[in-house]
Each structure stands twice: as C-alpha cells, then as structure tokens.
FIVOGU-80779 format. One line per 5 residues: number of its first residue (from 1); their letters; for each residue x, y, z of N, C-alpha, C. Coordinates in steps of 0.1 Angstrom, whole numbers. Example, Ala and Ser with C-alpha at 12.3 -4.5 7.8 and 13.67 -1.06 7.14 Angstrom:
<pts>
1) AS) 132,-57,78,123,-45,78,132,-33,78 | 128,-22,71,137,-11,71,129,0,79
</pts>
This chain:
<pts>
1) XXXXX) -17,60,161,-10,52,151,5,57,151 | 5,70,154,18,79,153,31,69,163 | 18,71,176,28,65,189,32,55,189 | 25,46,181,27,30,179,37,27,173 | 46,39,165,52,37,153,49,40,139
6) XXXXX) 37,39,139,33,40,123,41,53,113 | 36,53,101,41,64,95,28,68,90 | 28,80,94,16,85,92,13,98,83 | 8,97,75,5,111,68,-14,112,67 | -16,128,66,-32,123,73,-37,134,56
11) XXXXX) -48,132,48,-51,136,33,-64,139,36 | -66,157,37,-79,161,41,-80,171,22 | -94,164,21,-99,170,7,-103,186,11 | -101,193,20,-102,209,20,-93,213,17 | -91,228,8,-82,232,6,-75,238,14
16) XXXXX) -84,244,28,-79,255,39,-94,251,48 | -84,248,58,-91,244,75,-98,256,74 | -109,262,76,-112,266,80,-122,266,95 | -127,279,102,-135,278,116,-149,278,111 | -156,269,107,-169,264,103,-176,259,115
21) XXXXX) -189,257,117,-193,246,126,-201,251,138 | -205,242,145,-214,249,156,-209,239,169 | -216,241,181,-214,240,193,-213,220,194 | -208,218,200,-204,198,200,-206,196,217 | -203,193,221,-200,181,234,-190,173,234
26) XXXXX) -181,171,238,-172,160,240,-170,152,254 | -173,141,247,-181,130,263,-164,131,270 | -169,128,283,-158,123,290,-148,113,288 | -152,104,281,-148,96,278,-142,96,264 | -141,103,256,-134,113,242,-126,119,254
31) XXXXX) -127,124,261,-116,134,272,-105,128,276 | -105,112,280,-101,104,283,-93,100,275 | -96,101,258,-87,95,246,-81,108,244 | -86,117,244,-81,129,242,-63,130,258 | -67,128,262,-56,127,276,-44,119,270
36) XXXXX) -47,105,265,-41,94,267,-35,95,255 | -36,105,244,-31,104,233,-18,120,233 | -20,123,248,-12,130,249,-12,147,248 | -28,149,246,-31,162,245,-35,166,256 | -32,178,263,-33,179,277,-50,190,277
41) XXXXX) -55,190,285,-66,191,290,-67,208,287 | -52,213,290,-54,231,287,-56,232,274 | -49,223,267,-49,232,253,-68,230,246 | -76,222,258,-92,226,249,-96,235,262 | -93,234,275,-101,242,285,-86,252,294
46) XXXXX) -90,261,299,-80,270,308,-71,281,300 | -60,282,300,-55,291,296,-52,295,284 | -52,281,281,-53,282,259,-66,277,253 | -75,269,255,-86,269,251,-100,274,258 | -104,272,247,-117,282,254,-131,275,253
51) XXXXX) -128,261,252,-141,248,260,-142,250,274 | -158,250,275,-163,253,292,-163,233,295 | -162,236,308,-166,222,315,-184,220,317 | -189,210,311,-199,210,314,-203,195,323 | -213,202,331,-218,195,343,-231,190,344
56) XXXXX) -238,193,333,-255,192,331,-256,189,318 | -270,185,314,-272,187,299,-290,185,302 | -290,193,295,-308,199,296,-313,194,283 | -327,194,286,-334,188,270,-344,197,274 | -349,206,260,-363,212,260,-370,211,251
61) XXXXX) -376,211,250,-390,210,236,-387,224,226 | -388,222,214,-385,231,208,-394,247,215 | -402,245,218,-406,255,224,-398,264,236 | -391,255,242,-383,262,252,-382,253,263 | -397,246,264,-398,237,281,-390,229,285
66) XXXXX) -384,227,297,-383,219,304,-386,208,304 | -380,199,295,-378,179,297,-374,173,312 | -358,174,309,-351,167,316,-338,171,316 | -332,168,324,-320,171,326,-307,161,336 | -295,159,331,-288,147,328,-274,156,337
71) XXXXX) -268,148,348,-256,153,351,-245,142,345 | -235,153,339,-222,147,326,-211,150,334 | -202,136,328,-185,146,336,-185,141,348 | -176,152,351,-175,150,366,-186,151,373 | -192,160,368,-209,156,381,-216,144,382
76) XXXXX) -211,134,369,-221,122,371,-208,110,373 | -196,116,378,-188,105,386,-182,98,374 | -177,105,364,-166,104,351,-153,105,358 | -141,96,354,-133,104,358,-124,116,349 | -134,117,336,-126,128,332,-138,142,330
81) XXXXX) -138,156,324,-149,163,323,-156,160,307 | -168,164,305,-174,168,293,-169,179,294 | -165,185,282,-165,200,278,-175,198,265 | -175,217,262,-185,221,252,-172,227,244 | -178,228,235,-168,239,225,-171,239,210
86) XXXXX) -167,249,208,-172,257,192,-166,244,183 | -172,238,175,-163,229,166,-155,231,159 | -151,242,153,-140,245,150,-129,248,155 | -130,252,170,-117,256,176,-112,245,184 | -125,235,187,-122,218,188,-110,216,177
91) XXXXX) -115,215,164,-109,210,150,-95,215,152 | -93,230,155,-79,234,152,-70,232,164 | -76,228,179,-63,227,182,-57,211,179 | -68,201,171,-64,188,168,-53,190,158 | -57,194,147,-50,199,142,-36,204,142
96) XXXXX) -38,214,152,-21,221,153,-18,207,161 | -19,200,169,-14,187,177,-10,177,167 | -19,174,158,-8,165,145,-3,173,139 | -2,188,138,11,191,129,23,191,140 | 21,193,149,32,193,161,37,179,159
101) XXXXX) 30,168,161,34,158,161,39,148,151 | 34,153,138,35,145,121,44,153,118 | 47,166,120,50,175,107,43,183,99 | 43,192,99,36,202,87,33,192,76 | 45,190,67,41,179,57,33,166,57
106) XXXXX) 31,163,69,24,153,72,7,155,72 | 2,168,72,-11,174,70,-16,177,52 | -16,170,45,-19,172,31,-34,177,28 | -33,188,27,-49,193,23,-50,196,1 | -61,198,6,-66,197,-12,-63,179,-17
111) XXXXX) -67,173,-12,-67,161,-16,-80,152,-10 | -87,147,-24,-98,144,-24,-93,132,-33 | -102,121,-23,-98,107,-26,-107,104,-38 | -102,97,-44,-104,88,-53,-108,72,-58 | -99,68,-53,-101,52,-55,-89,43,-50
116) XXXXX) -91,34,-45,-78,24,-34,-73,13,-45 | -64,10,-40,-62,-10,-48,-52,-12,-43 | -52,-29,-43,-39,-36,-33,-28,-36,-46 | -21,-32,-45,-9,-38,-48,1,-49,-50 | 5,-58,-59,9,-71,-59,14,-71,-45
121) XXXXX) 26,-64,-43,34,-63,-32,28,-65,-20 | 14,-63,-16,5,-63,-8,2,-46,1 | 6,-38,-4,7,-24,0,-9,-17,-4 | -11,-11,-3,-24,1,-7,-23,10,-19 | -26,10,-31,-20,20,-35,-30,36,-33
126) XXXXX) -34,47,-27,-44,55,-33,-42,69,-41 | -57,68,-47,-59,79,-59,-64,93,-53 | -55,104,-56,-63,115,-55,-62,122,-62 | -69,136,-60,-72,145,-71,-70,156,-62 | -66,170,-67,-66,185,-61,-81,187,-60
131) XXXXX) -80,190,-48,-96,195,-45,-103,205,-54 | -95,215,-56,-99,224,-66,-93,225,-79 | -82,219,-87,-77,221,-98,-85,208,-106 | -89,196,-101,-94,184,-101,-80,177,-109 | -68,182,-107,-56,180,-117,-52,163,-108
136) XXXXX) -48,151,-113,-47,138,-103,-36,142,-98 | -32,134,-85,-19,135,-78,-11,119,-79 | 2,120,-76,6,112,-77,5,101,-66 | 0,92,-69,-3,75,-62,8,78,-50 | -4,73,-37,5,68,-27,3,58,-24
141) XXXXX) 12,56,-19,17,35,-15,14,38,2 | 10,30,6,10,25,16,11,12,24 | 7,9,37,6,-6,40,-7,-6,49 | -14,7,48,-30,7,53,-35,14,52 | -45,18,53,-54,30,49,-64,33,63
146) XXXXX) -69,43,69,-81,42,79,-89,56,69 | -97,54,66,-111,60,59,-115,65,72 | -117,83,74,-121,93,85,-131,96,74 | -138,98,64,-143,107,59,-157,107,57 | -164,108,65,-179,104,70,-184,92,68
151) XXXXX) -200,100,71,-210,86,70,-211,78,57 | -210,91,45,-209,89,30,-192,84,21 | -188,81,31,-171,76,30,-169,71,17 | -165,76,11,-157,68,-3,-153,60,-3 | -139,54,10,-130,49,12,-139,34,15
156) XXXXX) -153,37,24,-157,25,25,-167,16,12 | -169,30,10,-176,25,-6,-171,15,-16 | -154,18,-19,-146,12,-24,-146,-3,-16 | -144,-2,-4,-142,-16,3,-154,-28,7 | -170,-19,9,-178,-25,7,-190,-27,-1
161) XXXXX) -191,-17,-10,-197,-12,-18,-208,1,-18 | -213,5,-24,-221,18,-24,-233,18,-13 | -233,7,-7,-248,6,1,-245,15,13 | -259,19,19,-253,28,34,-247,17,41 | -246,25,54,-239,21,65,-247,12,68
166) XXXXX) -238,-4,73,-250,-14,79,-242,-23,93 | -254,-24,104,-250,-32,113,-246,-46,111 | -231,-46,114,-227,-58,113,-229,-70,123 | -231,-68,135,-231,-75,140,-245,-76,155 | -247,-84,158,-257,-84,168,-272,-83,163
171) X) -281,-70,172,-293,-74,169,-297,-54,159
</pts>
C-alpha cells in the first residue's frame, strides 16, 4: 500500500513486540511477495537472518514414523526458496522493514481497536483504546481500513457481523 502511494499507519494492540512464537514455514511463494515488496532475501536467510532454506517437508505420526515426505522450494521447481524460521524473528525483521519504510511513528502499538464508522464525508472514522490503560484514543480518520487481526477479527465483526468466518464463494 506504502508503494502504491498510500498513507499508511499500521495499529498493533501490543504494547511491546515481543519474540513469542514457534517454528513457521514460509511457502515460496510468500518468498516471492516477500522479494517483490522489496525485502531482500538476506535480511530472513544469510548474513542477517537466520531462516534455513528448506528443501523437504516430512510428516510423521505422532509417534515419530515415517508418512511421507514432500520436496518445497527450490527442490520442487519454485522459483523462489521455502525457508523455516522462528516466528518471531520472522515478525521482527517485518517489522524493522515498516519502520524503515513508514517511520517509527507509523508503527502505533498499545492500540486495541474498537469500533469503525463511515463518516458523512465518506472517510473511516476508527475507535481505539490503550491496550493497557483501557484510557480511549483519539479517532482516526481515514479513507480505508485493512483488518490484519486474526481469525477472531473485530474489524470484520463490525463489517459483517459476529458470525465465524464463511465461504463466500464457490463450493
């Protein structure tokens, strides 16, 4: 959105990023958005990150055995790699990449959404609250909103109501 122009400010309800999380995968094809959006391939694998390339993926039975096994990446003719990596150290070098790219100020943490509404004007207006003080913040305006915040999304709750997540389309 940045590159398109947009103005972007991004409102994460933690107060402090922390390194939480366990081991992920990122398909080749995440590698590929990851590339194209201008983040270079060292800063998750080589000399600054520390995501391995992976080439396989194994399945075993909780016991330990031997299923099957799946060549990812470049072994199965991607043209970019799967890597592995700790999720958090995934998280932070995203992270330091939109503050590099937004601004420091453009990363607002302690901000836990609240509630949206259009605006006569036709703008967005949204509600937050200090993650921890629960004290309100003052209304931001916008001219769109993209709701990142899970499966349990507030953002879409507001937009289509409290029901889970449902397939919209097809079978």
């Amino acid at each position: 959105l940045h590159r398109a122009g947009a103005d972007v400010t991004v409102y994460e309800a933690a107060p402090e990023l922390k390194e939480l999380g366990a081991g992920i995968n990122i398909q080749a094809v995440a590698v590929g958005v990851l590339l194209d959006l201008g983040i270079p391939l060292e800063k998750f694998h080589g000399e600054e990150g520390d995501c391995i390339l992976t080439g396989a993926v194994e399945y075993l039975t909780p016991e330990g055995f031997f299923i099957a096994s799946e060549a990812v990446g470049l072994k199965a003719g991607a043209p970019h790699p799967q890597l592995s990596a700790h999720r958090a150290k995934f998280h932070n070098v995203l992270v330091t990449e939109c503050r590099r790219l937004l601004g420091e100020e453009r990363l607002v943490l302690s901000s836990r959404f609240l509630q949206l509404e259009r605006a006569e004007d036709g703008q967005v207006v949204l509600h937050f609250e200090n993650s921890t003080t629960k004290e309100k913040l003052p209304p931001v305006r916008c001219d769109f909103v993209v709701g990142a915040d899970g499966l349990k999304s507030r953002v879409r709750g507001q937009l289509l109501g409290d029901g889970a997540p449902r397939k919209m389309f097809g079978r």
